[in-house]
MIPAVEX-565226 format. One record per residue: residue number from 1; residue in one letter; z negated, x negated, y of N, C-alpha, C in turn. Coordinates in steps of 0.02 Angstrom, whole numbers, plus 32768, in hexadecimal, padded with zeros to 4 digits. Atoms other than C-alpha are relative to their C-alpha. Example, Ala and Ser with C-alpha at 12.3 -4.5 7.8 and 13.67 -1.06 7.14 Angstrom:
residues 2
ATOM tornu vexdren  n_Z  n_X  n_Y ca_Z ca_X ca_Y  c_Z  c_X  c_Y
ATOM     1       a 8000 7FD3 7FC5 7E7A 7D99 7F1F 8000 7FD3 803C
ATOM     2       s 8003 802A 7FC5 7E9B 7D54 7FCB 7FDB 8027 8037
END
This chain:
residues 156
ATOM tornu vexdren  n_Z  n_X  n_Y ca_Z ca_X ca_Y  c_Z  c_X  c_Y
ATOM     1       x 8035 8030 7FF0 8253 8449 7FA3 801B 7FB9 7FFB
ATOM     2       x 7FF5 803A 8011 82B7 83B9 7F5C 8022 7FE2 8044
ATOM     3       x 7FDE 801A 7FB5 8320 83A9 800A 7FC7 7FF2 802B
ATOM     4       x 8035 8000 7FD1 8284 83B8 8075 7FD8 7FA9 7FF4
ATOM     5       x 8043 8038 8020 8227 8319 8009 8016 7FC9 7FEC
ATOM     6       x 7FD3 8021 800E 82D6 82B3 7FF6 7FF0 7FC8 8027
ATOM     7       x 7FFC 803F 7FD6 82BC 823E 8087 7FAC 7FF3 800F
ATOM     8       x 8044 8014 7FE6 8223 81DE 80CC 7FF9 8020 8048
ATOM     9       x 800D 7FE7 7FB0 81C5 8233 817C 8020 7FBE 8021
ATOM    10       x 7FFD 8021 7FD1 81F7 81DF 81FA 7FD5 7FDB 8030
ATOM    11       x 8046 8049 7FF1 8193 813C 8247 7FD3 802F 803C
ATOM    12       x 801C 7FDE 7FBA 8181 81BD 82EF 7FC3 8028 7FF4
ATOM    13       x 8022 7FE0 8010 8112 821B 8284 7FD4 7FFC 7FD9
ATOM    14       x 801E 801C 8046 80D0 81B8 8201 7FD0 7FE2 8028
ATOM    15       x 8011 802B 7FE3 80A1 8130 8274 7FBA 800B 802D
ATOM    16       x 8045 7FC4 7FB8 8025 81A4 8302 7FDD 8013 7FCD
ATOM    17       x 8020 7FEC 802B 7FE5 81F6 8265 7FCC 7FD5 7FFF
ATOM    18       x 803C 8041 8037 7F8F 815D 8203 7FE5 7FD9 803A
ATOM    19       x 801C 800E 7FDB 7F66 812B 82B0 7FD4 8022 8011
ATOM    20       x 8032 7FC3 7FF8 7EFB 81C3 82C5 7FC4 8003 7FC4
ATOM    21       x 8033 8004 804E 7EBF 81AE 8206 7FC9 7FB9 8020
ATOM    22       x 802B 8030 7FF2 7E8F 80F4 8251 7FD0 7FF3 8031
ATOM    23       x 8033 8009 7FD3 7E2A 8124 82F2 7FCE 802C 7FE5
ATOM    24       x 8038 7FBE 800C 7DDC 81C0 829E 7FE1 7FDF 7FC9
ATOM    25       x 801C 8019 803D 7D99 8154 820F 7FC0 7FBC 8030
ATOM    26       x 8040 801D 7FDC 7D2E 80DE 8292 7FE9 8032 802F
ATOM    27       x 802F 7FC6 7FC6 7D09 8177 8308 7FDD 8032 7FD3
ATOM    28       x 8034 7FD3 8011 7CBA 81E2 8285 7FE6 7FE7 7FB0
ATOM    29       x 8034 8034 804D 7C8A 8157 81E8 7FE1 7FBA 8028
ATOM    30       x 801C 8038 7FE5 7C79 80BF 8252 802B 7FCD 7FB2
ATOM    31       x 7FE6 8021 8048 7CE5 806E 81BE 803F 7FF0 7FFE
ATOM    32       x 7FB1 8014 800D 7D9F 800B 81AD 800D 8024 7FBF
ATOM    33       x 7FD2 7FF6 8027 7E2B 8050 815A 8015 7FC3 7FD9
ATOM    34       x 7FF7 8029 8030 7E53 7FF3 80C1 801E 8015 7FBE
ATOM    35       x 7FF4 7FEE 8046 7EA6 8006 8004 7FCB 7FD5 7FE9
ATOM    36       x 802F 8041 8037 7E2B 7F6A 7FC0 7FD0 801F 7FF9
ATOM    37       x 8049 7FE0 800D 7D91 7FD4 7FE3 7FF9 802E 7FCE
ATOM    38       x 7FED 7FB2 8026 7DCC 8060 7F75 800C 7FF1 7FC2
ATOM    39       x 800C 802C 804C 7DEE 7FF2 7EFA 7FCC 7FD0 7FD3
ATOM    40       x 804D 8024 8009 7D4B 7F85 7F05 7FC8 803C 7FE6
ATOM    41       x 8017 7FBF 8016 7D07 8044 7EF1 7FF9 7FFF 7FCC
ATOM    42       x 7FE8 7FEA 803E 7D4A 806C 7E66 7FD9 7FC0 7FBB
ATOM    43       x 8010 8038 802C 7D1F 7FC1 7E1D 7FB9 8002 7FEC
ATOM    44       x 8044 800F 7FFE 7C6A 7FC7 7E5A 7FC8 8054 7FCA
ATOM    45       x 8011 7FC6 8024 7C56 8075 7E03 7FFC 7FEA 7FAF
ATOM    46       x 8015 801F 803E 7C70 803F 7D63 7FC0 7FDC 7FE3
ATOM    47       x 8036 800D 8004 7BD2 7FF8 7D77 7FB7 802B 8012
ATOM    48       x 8033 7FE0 8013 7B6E 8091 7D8F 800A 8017 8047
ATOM    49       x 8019 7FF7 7FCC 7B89 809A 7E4C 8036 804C 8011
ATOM    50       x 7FF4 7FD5 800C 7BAA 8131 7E97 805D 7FEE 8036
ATOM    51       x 7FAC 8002 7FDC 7C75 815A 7EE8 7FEF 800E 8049
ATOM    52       x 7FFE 7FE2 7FB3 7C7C 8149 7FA9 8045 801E 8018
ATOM    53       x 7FCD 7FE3 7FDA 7CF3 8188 802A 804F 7FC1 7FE8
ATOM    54       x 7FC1 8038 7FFB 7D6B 80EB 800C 8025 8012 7FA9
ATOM    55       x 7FDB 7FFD 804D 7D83 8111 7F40 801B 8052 8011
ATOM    56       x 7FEE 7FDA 7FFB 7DB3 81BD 7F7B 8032 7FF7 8020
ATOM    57       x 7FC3 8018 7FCA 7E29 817C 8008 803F 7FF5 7FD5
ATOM    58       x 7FD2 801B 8030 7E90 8121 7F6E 8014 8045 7FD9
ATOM    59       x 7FEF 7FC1 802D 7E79 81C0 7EFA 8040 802B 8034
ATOM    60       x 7FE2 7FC0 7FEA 7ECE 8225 7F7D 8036 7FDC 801C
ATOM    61       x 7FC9 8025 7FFB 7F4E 819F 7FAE 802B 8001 7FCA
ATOM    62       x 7FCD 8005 803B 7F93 818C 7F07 8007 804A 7FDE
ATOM    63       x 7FF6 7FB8 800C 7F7C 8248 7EE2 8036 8018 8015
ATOM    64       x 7FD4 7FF6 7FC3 7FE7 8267 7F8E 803E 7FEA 7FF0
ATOM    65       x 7FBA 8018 8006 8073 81F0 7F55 800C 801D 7FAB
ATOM    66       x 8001 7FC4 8038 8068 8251 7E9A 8010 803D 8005
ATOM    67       x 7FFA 7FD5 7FFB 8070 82E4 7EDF 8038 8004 801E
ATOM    68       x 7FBE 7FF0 7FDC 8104 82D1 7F5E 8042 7FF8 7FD6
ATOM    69       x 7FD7 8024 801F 8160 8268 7EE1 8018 8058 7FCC
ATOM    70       x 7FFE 7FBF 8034 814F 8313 7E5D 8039 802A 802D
ATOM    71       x 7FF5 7FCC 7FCD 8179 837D 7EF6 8048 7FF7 8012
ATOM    72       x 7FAC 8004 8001 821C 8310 7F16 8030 8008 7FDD
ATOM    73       x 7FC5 8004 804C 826E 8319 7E65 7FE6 7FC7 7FE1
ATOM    74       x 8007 804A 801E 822C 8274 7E1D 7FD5 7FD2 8013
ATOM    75       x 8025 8037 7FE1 81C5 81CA 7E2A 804D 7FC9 8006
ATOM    76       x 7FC8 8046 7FF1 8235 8136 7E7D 802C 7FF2 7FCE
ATOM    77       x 7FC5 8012 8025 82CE 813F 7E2C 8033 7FD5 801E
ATOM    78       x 7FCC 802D 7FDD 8316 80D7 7EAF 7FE2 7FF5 8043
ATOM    79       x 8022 8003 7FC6 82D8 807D 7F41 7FC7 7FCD 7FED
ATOM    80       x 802D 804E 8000 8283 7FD6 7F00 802E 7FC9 8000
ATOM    81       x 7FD4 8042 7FEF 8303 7F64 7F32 8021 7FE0 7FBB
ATOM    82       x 7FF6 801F 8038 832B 7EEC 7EB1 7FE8 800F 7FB9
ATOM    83       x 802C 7FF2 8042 82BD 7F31 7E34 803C 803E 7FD7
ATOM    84       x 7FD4 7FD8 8024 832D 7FD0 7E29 804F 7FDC 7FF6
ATOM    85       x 7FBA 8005 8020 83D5 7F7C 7E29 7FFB 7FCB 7FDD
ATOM    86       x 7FF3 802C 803B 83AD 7EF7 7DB6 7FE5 8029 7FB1
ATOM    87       x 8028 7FE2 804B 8349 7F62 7D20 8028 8038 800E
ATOM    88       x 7FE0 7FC7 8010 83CC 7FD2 7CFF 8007 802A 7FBB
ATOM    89       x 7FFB 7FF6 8045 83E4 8052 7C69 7FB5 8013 7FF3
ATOM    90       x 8055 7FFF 8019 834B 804D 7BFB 7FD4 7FCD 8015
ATOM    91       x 802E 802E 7FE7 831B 7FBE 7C48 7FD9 8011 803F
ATOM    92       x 8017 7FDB 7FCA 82EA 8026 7CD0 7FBA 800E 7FF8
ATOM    93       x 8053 8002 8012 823F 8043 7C76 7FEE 7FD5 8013
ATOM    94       x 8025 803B 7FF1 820A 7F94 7CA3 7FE6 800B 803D
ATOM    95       x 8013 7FFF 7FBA 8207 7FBC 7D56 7FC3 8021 8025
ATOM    96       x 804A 7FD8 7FF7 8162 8034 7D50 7FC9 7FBD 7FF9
ATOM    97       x 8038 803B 8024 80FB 7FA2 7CF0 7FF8 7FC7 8038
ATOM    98       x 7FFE 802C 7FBA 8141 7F20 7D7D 7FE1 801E 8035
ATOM    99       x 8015 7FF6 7FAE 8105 7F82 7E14 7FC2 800D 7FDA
ATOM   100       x 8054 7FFB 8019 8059 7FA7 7DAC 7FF1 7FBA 8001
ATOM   101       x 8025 804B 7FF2 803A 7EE6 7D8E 8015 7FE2 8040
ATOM   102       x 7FF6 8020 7FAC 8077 7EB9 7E3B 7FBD 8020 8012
ATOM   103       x 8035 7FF2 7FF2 800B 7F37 7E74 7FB8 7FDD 7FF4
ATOM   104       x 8039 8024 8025 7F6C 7EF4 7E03 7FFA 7FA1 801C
ATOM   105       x 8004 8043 7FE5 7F99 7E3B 7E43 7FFE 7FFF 804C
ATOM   106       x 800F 7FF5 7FA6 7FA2 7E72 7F05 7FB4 8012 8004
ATOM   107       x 804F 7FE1 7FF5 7EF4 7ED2 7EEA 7FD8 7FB4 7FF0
ATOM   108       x 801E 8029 8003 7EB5 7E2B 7E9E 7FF5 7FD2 8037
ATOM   109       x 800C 8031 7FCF 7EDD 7DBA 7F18 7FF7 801C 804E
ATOM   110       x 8029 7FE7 7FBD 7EA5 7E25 7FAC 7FC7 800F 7FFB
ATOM   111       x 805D 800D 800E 7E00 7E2F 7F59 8002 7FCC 8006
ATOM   112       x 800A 805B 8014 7E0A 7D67 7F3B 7FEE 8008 803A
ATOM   113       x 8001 800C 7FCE 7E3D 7D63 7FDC 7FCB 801F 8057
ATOM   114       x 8045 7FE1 7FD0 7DB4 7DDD 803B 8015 8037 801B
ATOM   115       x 7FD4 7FBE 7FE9 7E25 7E66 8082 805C 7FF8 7FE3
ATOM   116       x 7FB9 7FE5 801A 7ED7 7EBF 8063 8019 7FE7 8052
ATOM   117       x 7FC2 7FE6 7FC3 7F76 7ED1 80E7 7FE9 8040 8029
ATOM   118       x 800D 7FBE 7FDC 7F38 7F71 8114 7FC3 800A 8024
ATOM   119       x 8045 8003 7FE5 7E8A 7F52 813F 8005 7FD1 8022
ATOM   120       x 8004 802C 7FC3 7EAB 7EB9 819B 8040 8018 803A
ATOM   121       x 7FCB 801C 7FDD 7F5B 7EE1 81F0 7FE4 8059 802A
ATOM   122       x 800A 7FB8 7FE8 7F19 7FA9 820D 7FC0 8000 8010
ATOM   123       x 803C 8001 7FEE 7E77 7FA3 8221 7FDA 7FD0 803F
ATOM   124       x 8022 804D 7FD0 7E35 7EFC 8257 801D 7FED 803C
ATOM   125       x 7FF2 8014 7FBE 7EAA 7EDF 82DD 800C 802B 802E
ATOM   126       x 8006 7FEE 7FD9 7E95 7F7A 832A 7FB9 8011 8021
ATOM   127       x 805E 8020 7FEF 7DD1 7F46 832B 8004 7FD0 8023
ATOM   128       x 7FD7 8042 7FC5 7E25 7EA8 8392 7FCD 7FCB 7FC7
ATOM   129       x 8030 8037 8023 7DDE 7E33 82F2 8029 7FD1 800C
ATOM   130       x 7FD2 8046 7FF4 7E18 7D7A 830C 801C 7FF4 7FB0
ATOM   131       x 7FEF 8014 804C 7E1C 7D71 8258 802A 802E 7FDA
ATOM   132       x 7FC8 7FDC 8027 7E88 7DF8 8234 803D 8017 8024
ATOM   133       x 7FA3 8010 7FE3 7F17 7DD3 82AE 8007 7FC0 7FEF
ATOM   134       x 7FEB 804C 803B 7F16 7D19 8245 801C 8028 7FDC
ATOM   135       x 7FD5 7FF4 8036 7F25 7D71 81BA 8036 8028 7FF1
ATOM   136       x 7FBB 7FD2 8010 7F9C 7DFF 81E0 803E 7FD1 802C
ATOM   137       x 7FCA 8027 7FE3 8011 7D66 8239 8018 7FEE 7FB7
ATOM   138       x 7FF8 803A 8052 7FF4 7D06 818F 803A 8036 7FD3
ATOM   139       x 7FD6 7FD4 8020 8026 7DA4 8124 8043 8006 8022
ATOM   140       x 7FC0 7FD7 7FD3 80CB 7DE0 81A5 801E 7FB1 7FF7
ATOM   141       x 7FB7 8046 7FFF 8114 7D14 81A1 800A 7FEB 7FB7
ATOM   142       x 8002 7FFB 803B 8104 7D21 80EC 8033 8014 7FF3
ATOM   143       x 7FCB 7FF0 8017 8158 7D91 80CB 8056 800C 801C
ATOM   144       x 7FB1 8004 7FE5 81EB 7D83 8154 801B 7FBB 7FE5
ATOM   145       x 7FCA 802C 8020 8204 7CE5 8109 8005 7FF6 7FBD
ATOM   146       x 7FFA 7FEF 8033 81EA 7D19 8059 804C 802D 7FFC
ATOM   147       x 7FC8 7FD5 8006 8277 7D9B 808D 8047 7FCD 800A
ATOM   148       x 7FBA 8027 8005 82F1 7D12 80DB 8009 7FE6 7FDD
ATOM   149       x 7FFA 802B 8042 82D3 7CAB 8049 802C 801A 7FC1
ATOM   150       x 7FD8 7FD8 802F 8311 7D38 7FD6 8035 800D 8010
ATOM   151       x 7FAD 7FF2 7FEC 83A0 7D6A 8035 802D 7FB1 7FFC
ATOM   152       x 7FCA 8025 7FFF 83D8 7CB2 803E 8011 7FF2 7FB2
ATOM   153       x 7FEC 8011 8031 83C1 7CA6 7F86 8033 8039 7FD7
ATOM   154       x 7FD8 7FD0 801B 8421 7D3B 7F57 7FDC 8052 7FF5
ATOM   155       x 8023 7FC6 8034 83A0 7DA9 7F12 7FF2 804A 8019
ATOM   156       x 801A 7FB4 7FDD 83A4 7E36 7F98 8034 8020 801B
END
């Protein structure tokens, strides 16, 4: 199983997929694909309310990458860029806690901000929203020049 679960699918297959997840989610909910909703879920439950389709979406997202991860031999032992070749050793523990508060600070500021990457760059602009080909330009020159920035400084 561990050879079969070694590499990532391929985009040819990945790609058509979650495109199928994203028309069949307005052709039979009437509803954008999103991680923020699933997490606004989750949030809004705590308050008594009940779990929709979107806090399940997340459950079974992070289940999915739990489960494959088991299925491959391991969680990310390699394959976060800088994170794994700088926290080496035992320092290698740090690197779970970092992608959890990254995580926790991305979820914040795409609530701040009103939507995620995924709900505006997957969703919204294949709804043709004006406002979420701004923001998936905004996000994508971000981070290409977040990336050249790093490569000119060394760090990648």
């Amino acid at each position: 199983m561990h050879d079969l679960l070694s590499d990532q699918a391929p985009w040819w297959i990945v790609g058509p997929a979650f495109g199928l997840v994203v028309v069949g989610l307005v052709a039979t909910l009437n509803e954008r694909i999103g991680i923020l909703g699933g997490f606004s879920a989750l949030v809004e439950a705590v308050d008594g309310k009940r779990l929709g389709w979107k806090a399940f979406f997340l459950f079974g997202l992070c289940g999915g990458a739990a489960l494959y991860a088991t299925l491959a031999g391991g969680f990310g032992h390699s394959g976060y860029g800088w994170l794994t070749r700088t926290f080496t050793g035992d320092a290698r523990l740090l690197v779970a806690p970092i992608l959890v508060g990254a995580g926790a600070l991305i979820g914040y500021g795409a609530k701040t901000a009103g939507g995620c990457t995924s709900g505006n760059g997957l969703g919204g602009t294949s709804l043709g929203s004006p406002a979420s080909f701004v923001a998936t330009a905004t996000f994508m020159a971000t981070a290409i020049g977040t990336a050249f920035v790093l490569r000119w400084l060394g760090a990648v």
